[in-house]
C-alpha positions in Angstrom: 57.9 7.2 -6.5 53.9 7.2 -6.2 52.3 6.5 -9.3 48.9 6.6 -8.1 46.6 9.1 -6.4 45.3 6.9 -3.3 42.0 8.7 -2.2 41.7 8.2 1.7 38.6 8.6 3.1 37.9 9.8 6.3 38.6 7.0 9.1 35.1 6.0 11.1 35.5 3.0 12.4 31.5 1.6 13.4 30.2 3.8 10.8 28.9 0.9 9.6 27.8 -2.0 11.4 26.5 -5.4 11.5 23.6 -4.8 14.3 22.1 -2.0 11.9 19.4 -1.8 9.7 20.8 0.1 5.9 18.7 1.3 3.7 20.2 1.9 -0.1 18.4 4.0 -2.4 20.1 4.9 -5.6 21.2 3.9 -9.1 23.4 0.7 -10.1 26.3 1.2 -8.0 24.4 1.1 -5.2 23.1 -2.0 -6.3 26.8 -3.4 -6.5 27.7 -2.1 -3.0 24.1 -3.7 -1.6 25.0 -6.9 -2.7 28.5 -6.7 -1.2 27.1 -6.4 2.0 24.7 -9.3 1.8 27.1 -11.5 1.0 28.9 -10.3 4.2 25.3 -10.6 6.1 24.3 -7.3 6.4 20.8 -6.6 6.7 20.3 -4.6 4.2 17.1 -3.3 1.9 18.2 -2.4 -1.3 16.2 -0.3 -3.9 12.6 -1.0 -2.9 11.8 0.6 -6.1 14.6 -1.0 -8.3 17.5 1.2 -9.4 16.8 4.6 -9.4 19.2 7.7 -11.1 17.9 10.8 -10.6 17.5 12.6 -6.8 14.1 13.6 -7.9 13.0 10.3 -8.4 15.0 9.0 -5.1 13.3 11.5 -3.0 9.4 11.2 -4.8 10.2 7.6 -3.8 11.8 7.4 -0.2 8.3 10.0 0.5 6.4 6.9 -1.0 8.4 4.5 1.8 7.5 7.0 4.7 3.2 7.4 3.7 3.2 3.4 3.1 0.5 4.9 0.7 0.1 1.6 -2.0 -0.4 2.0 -5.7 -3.3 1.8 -7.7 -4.1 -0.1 -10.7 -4.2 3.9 -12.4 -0.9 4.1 -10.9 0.5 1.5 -14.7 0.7 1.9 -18.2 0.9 -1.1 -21.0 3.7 -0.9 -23.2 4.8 -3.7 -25.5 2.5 -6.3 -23.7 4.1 -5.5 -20.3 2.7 -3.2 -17.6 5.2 -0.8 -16.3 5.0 1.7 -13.2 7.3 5.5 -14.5 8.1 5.5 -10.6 10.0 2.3 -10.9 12.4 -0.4 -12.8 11.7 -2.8 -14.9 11.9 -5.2 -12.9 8.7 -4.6 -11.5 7.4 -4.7 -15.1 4.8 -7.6 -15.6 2.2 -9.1 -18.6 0.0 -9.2 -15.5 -1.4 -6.3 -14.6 -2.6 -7.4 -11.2 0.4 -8.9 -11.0 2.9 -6.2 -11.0 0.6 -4.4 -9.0 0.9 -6.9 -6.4 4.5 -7.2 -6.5 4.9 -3.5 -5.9 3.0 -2.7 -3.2 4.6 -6.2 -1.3 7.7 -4.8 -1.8 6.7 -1.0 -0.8 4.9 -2.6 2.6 8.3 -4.2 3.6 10.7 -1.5 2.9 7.8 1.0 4.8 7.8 -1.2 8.0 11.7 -1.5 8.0 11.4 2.1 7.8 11.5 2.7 12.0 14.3 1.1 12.7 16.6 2.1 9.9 20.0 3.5 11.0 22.1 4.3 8.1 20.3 5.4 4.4 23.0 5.6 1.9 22.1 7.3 -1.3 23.7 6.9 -5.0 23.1 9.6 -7.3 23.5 9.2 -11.0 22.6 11.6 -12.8 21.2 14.9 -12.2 19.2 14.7 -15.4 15.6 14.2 -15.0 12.8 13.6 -17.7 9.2 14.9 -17.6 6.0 13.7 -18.8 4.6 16.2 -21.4 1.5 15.2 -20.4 1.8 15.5 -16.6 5.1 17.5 -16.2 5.8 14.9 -13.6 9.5 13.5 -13.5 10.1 9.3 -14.3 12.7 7.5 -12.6 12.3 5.1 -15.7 11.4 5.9 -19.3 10.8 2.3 -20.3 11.8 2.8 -23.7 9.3 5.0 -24.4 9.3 7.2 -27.3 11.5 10.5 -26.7 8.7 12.3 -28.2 6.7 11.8 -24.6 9.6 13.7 -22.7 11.1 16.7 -21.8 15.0 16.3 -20.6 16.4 18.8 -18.1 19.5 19.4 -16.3 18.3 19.8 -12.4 20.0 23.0 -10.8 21.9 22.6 -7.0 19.4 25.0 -6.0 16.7 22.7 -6.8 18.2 19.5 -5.5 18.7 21.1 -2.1 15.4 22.6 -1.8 14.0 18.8 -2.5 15.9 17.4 -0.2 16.7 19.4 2.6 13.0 18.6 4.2 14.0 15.0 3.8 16.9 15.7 5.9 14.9 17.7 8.2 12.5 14.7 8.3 15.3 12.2 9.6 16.9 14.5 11.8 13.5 14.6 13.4 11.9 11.2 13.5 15.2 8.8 12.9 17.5 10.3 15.3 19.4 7.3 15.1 19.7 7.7 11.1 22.3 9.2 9.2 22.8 9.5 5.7 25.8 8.8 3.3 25.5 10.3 0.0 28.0 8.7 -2.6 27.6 9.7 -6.4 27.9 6.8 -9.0 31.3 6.3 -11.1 29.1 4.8 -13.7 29.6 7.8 -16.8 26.2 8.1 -18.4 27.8 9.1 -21.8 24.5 9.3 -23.9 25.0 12.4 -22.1 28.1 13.3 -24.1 31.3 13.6 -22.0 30.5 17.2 -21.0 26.8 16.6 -20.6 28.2 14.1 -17.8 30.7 15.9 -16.3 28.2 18.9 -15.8 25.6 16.3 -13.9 28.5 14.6 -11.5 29.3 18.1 -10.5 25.7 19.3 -10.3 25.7 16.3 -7.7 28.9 16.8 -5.9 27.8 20.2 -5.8 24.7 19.3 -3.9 25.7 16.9 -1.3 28.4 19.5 -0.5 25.4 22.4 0.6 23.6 19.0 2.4 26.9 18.5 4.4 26.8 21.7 5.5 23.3 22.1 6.1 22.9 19.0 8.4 25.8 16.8 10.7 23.8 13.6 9.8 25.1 13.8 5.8 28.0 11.9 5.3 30.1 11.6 2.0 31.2 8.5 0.8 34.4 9.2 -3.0 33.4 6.6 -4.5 33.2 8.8 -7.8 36.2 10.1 -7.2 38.1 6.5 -6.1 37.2 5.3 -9.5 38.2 8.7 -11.4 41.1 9.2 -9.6 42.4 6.1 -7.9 41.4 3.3 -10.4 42.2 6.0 -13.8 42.9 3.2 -16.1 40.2 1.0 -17.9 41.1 -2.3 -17.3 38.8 -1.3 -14.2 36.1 -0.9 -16.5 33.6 -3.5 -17.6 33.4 -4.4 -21.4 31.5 -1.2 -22.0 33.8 1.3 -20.8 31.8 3.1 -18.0 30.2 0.7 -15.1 33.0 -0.5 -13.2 34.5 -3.8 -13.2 34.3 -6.6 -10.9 37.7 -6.2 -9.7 37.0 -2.0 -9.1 33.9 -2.7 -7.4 35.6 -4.6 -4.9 38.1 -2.3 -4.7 36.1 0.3 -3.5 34.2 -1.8 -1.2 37.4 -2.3 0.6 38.0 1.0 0.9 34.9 1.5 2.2 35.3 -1.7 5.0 38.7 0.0 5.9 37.0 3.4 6.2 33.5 2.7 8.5 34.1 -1.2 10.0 35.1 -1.7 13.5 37.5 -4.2 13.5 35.1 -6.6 14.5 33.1 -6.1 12.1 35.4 -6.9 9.3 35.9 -10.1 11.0 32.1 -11.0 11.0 32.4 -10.0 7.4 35.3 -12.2 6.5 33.6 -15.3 8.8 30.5 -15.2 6.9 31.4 -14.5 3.1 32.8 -17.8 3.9 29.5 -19.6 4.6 28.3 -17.4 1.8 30.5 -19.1 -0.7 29.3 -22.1 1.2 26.2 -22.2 0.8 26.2 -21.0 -3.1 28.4 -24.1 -4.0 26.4 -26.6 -6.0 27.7 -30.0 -7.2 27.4 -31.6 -10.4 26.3 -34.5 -8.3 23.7 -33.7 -5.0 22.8 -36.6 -3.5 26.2 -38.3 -2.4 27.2 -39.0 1.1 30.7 -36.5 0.3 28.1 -33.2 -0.5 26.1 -34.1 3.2 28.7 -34.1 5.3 29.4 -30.8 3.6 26.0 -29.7 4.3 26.0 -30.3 7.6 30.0 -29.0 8.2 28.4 -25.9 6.6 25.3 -25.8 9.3 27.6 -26.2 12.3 29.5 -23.1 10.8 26.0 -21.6 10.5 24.4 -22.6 14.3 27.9 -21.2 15.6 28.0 -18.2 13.6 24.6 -17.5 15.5 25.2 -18.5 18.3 28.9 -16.0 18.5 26.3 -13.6 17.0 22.6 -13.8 18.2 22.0 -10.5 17.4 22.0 -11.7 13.6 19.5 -13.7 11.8 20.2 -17.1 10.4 16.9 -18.3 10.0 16.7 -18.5 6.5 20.3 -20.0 6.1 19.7 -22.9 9.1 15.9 -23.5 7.3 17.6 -24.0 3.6 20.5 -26.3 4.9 18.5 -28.4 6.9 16.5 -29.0 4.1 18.9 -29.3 1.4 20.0 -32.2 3.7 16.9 -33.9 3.9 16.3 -34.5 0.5 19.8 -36.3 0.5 
């Protein structure tokens, strides 16, 4: 007797693969998923903009990455001592006026000239709920905890989401012929919506990236709503709050996921290196004993022969921190 329903992907083996460049745009989840393929040395760009829910805001944004067009000191509001930009997260958010500035147009110049050679773009949808400046009409991909008062809510149509991002599509197909695009929409339930509210944006999303599909060969969908829905139906794979998922489910769809678009090779470099990732993240209580540099240095042999099995990926950053981490033994 089965007592699950197992959601099986289609099978593409190189899909994915360590000699690409990946650009993730998207809300939390994609997040979760970037930083699984760090760790598994990736080279990955992940939310230039911070996390982003809406496809509104995902596509105002990506057109921001193409122009390279930087932001103005106009371009920030104060709120609550901090300066804040409505086109991105928080974490951008700085006392410092010239100093968020700064740190978002550094961040929009490397994600623009990554742009050229970018070969996969995946794209995590949240919620298909957007909110609009009163003043402006224009939509926010973050509200800042700004009063509601300053916002109109609306439910986007399919219609709407298509028409915004079929040129995008277009755009690709055109100038990134290597590029291809898998769309995934986020387990994470945004229940402020109500249950219904939510359901009605998920499907509004599903509902979207189905007419993309058919629209264009280069859009790829990835279940991962419907792995945790389905699949993982129980909330002990739910963090403490009851909608993002947990650790354990978050892995469990990035297996899936490694199963589904890794060559076999490709899983191996994954495996090899999460090992030096661990690695290289282990800290003693104690640093400066003869035990922790010979496990330095074990760990930059791994590293040096990782490259040189791999040249085609970069270790420069890991070889630069290990020798210096065992110098100041």
């Amino acid at each position: 007797m089965n007592f699950r329903t197992v959601i099986d992907p289609p099978r593409h083996p190189g899909y994915l693969d360590h000699r690409q460049h990946l650009l993730l745009l998207g809300s939390c989840f994609v997040e979760n998923m970037g930083a699984w393929l760090q760790q598994r040395k990736f080279n990955v760009d992940i939310n230039p903009f911070g996390t982003l829910y809406n496809p509104e805001s995902i596509a105002r944004n990506w057109e921001r990455i193409v122009s390279g067009r930087p932001f103005t000191a106009d371009n920030l509001f104060l709120s609550n001592g901090l300066w804040h930009s409505y086109d991105h997260h928080s974490r951008f958010s700085s006392s410092d006026r010239e100093s968020a500035l700064a740190l978002i147009n550094r961040r929009l110049v490397q994600a623009h000239d990554r742009l050229p050679m970018t070969d996969r773009m995946v794209i995590t949808w949240g919620s298909a709920y957007v909110y609009k400046l009163k003043t402006t009409g224009e939509v926010v991909a973050n509200c800042h905890k700004q009063p509601a008062s300053l916002f109109d809510r609306e439910l986007l149509t399919v219609d709407a989401i298509v028409a915004r991002w079929l040129p995008i599509v277009r755009y690709i197909e055109a100038n990134l012929p290597q590029c291809r695009l898998l769309f995934t929409v986020s387990p994470i339930r945004h229940l402020s919506d109500g249950a219904h509210g939510n359901q009605l944006s998920k499907s509004t999303l599903l509902l979207a990236i189905d007419r993309l599909q058919r629209e264009s060969r280069i859009c790829d969908y990835f279940p991962s709503y419907e792995i945790m829905m389905d699949d993982l139906r129980d909330y002990r794979f739910y963090d403490t709050d009851m909608t993002h998922p947990s650790a354990s489910a978050v892995a469990y769809i990035s297996e899936v996921l490694t199963e589904s678009y890794l060559t076999p090779e490709s899983r191996d470099i994954a495996s090899q290196w999460y090992k030096i990732h661990t690695a290289l993240a282990h800290r003693p209580i104690t640093g400066d004993t003869d035990s922790y540099k010979d496990f330095l240095q074990r760990t930059l042999d791994k590293v040096e022969r990782f490259g040189q099995t791999y040249p085609y990926i970069d270790i420069t950053t890991e070889t630069a921190e290990l020798k210096t981490r065992i110098k100041q033994i």
